[in-house]
Legacy VTK file of the C-alpha trace (Angstrom):
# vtk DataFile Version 3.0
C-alpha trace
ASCII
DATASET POLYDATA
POINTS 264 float
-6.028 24.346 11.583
-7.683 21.271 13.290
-7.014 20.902 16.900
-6.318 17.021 17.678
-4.310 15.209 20.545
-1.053 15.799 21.382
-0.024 12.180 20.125
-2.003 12.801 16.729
0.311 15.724 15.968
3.683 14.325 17.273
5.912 13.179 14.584
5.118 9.440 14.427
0.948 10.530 14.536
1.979 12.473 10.977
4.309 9.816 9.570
1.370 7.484 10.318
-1.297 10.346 8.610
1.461 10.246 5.462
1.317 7.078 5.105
-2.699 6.768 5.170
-2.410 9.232 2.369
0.011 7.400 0.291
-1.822 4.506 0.580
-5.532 5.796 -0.122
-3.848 7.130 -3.686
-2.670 3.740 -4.318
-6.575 2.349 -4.204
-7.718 5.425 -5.722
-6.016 4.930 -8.933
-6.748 1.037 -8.420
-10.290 2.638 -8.475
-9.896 4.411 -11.595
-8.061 1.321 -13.438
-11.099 -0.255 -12.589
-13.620 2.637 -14.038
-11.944 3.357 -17.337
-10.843 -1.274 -17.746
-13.661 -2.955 -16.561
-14.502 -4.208 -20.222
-11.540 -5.516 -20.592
-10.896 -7.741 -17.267
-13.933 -9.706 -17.544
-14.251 -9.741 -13.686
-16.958 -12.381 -12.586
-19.518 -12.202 -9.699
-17.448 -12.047 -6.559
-14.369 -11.431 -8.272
-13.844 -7.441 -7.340
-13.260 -8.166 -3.260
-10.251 -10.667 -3.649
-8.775 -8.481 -6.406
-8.862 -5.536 -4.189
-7.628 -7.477 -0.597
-5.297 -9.085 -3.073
-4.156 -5.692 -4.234
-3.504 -4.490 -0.406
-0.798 -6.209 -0.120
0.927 -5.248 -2.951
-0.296 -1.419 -2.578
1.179 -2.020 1.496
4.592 -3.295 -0.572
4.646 -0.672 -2.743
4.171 2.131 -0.067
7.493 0.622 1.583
9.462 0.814 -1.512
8.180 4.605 -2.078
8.427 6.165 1.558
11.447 3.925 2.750
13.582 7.174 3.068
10.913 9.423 4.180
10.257 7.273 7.282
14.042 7.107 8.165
13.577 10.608 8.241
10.768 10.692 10.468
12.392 7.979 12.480
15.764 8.935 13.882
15.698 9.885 17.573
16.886 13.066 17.798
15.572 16.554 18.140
16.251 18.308 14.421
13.872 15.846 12.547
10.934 18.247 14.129
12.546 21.188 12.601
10.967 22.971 10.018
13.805 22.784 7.271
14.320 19.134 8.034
10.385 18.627 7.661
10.289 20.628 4.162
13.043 18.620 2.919
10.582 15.226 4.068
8.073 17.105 2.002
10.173 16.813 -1.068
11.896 13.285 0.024
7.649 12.119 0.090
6.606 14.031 -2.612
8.852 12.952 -5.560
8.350 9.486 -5.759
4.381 9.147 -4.547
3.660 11.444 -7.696
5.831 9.821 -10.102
4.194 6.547 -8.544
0.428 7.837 -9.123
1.424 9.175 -12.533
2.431 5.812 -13.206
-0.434 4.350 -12.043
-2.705 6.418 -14.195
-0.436 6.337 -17.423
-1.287 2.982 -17.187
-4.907 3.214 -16.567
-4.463 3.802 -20.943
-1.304 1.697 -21.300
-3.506 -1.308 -20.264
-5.826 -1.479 -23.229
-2.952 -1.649 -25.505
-0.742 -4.238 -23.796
-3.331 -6.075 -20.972
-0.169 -5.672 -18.401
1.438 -3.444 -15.649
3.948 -1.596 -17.295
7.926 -2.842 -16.198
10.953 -1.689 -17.022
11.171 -4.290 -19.872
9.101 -1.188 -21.520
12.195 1.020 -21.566
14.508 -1.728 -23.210
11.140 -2.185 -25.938
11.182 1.354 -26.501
14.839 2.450 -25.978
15.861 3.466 -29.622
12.501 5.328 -30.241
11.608 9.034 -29.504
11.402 9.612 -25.699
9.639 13.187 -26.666
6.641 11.104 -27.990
5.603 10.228 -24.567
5.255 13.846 -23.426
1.996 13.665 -25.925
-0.145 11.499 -23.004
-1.461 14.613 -21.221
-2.869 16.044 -25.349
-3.947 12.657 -25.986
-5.278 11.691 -22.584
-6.803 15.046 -20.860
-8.884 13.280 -18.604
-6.487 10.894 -16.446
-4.153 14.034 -16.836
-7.146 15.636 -15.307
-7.388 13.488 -12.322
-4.118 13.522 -11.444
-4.123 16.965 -10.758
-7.275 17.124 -9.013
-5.826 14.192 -6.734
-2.153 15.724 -6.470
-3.694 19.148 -5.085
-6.439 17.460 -2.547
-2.951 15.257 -1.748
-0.892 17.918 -0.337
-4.134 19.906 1.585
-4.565 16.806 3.293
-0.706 16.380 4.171
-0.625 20.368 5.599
-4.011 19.299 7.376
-2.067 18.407 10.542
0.759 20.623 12.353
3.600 19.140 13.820
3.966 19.340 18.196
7.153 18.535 19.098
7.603 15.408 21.869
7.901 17.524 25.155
10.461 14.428 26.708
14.303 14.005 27.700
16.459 13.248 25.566
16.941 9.379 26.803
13.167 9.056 26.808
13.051 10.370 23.010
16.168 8.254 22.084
14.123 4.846 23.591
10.899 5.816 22.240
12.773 6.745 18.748
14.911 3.039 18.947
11.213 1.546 19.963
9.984 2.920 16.974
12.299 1.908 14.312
12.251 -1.665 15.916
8.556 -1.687 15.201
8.745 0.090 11.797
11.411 -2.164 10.888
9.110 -5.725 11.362
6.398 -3.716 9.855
8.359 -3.216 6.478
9.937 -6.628 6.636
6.194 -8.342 6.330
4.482 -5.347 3.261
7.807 -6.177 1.392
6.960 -10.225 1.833
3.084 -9.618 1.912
2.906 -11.196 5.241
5.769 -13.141 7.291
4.913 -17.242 5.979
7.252 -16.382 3.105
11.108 -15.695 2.924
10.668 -14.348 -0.139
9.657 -10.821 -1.001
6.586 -10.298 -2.838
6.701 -10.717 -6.726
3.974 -9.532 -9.345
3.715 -13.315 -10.445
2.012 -13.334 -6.677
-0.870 -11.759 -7.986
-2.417 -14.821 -9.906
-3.542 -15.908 -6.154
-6.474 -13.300 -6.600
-7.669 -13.802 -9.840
-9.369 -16.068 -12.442
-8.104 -14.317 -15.607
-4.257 -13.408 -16.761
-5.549 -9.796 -17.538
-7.036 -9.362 -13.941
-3.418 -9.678 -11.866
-3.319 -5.807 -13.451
-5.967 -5.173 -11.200
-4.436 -6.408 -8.150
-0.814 -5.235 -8.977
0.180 -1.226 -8.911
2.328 -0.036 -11.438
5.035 1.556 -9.293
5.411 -2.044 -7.817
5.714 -3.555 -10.935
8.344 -1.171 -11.964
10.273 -1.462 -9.148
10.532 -5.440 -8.638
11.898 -5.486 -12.378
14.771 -3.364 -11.902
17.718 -4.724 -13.090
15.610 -8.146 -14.183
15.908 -9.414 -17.837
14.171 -11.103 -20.210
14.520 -15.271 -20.140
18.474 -16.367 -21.791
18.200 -18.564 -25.135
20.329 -21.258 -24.779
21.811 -23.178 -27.576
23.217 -26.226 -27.026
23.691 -27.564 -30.526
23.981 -26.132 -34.036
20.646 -25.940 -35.750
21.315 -28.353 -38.489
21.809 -31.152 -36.013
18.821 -30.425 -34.144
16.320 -30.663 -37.029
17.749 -34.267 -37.425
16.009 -34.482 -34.276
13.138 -32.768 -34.448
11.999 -29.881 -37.063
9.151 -27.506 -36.405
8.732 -26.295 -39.937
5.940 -29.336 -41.503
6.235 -29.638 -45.208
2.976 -31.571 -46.522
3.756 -33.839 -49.634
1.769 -35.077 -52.249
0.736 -38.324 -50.262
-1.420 -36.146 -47.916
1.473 -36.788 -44.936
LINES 1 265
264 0 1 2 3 4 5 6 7 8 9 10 11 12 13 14 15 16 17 18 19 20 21 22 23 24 25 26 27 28 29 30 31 32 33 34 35 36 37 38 39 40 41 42 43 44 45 46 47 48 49 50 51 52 53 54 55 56 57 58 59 60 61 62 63 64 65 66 67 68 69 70 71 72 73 74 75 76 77 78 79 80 81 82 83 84 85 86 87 88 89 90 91 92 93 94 95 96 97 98 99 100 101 102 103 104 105 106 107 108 109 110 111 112 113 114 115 116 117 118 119 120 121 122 123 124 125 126 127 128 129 130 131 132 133 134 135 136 137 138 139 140 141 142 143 144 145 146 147 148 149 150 151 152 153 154 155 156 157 158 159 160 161 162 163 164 165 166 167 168 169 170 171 172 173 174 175 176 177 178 179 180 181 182 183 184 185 186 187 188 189 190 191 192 193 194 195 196 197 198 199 200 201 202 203 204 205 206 207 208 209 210 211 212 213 214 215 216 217 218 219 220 221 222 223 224 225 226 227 228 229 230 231 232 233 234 235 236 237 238 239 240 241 242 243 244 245 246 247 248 249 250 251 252 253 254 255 256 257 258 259 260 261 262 263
């Protein structure tokens, strides 16, 4: 075990060191979308930096939505959130969702070259009366990305027992200020990822992601899958709306052209 400062090892120096981790699998398997895609998002000269700044802020979005409860956990002033049953339960409370997020991420590293978009949940209405078993086939079929996520899961939770956690030697005021201080600042942090910034009431939306590109297949580069699947909970597809019969509207207008014998 690595000896660092006291404020490194307190419990807001390891939320922040969770975080960092969270994050740097986010661009990793932005990384890898790249490797195993780059023939199919015909990415220009100078295109790659604004796709990857552009993808920041969704990856900083993202790592809100993921760790939301894990940093309420780390946050609340008192005394029991540095014991060691409270912190193994944060394990599991971190764990879960990152790695269903990066197996997301690289499920869709093959996904893309089949639909040239982030996965959403419009995928499970698509493929709601079909064989769920079928998709337990993608580590046979793909071994490689399988591969990788294991590799990266494994260096992922070295790196998050790296660091050992030194409880705050304070009073119990000074914790409970320090703790309120804390959320406070967590709080506006959270508010501007979810909004990519604070110019914009509204938060963040995967449409966003045509600000960083040239081509419709390169917002996949900038977006993250777990973000995509997230911000379309609960969204459906566009209403048809009908406002009179069909007959009538052909007087109108018809789509269907019949040629005649007069060439018209």
């Amino acid at each position: 075990m690595i000896h660092l400062p006291k404020f490194s090892t307190s419990i807001y120096g390891l939320l922040l060191w969770r975080l960092l981790l969270s994050l740097a699998a986010l661009t990793f398997a932005r990384v890898v979308f790249l490797l195993f895609n780059t023939d199919l998002l015909h990415l220009g000269e100078g295109a790659l930096w604004p796709a990857f700044a552009g993808g920041l802020r969704f990856d900083l979005a993202a790592l809100v939505y993921l760790n939301a409860p894990m940093l309420l956990m780390h946050l609340l002033p008192f005394r029991f959130v540095e014991r060691s049953g409270w912190q193994r339960a944060a394990a599991w409370v971190y764990f879960i969702p990152n790695l269903l997020a990066l197996a997301a991420n690289f499920a869709d590293v093959i996904y893309f070259r089949f639909t040239l978009n982030r996965t959403t949940m419009a995928v499970f209405r698509e493929f709601a009366h079909d064989n769920a078993w079928r998709f337990l086939r993608f580590p046979i079929d793909y071994p490689l990305p399988t591969l990788l996520f294991g590799v990266v899961a494994l260096i992922w939770w070295a790196l998050y027992r790296l660091f050992a956690l030194r409880p705050l030697q304070v009073s119990c005021r000074r914790r409970l200020l320090i703790g309120s201080a804390a959320i406070v600042a967590a709080g506006t942090l959270c508010f501007g990822a979810v909004r990519g910034g604070y110019g914009d009431l509204r938060p963040l939306a995967p449409h966003n992601a045509a600000l960083y590109c040239d081509e419709p297949q390169q917002q996949a580069l900038v977006l993250n899958t777990p973000f995509t699947l997230l911000r379309t909970i609960g969204k459906t597809g566009m209403k048809a709306l009908t406002y009179f019969p069909e007959e009538e509207a052909r007087k109108y207008f018809d789509a269907v052209h019949r040629p005649t014998t007069d060439g018209t």
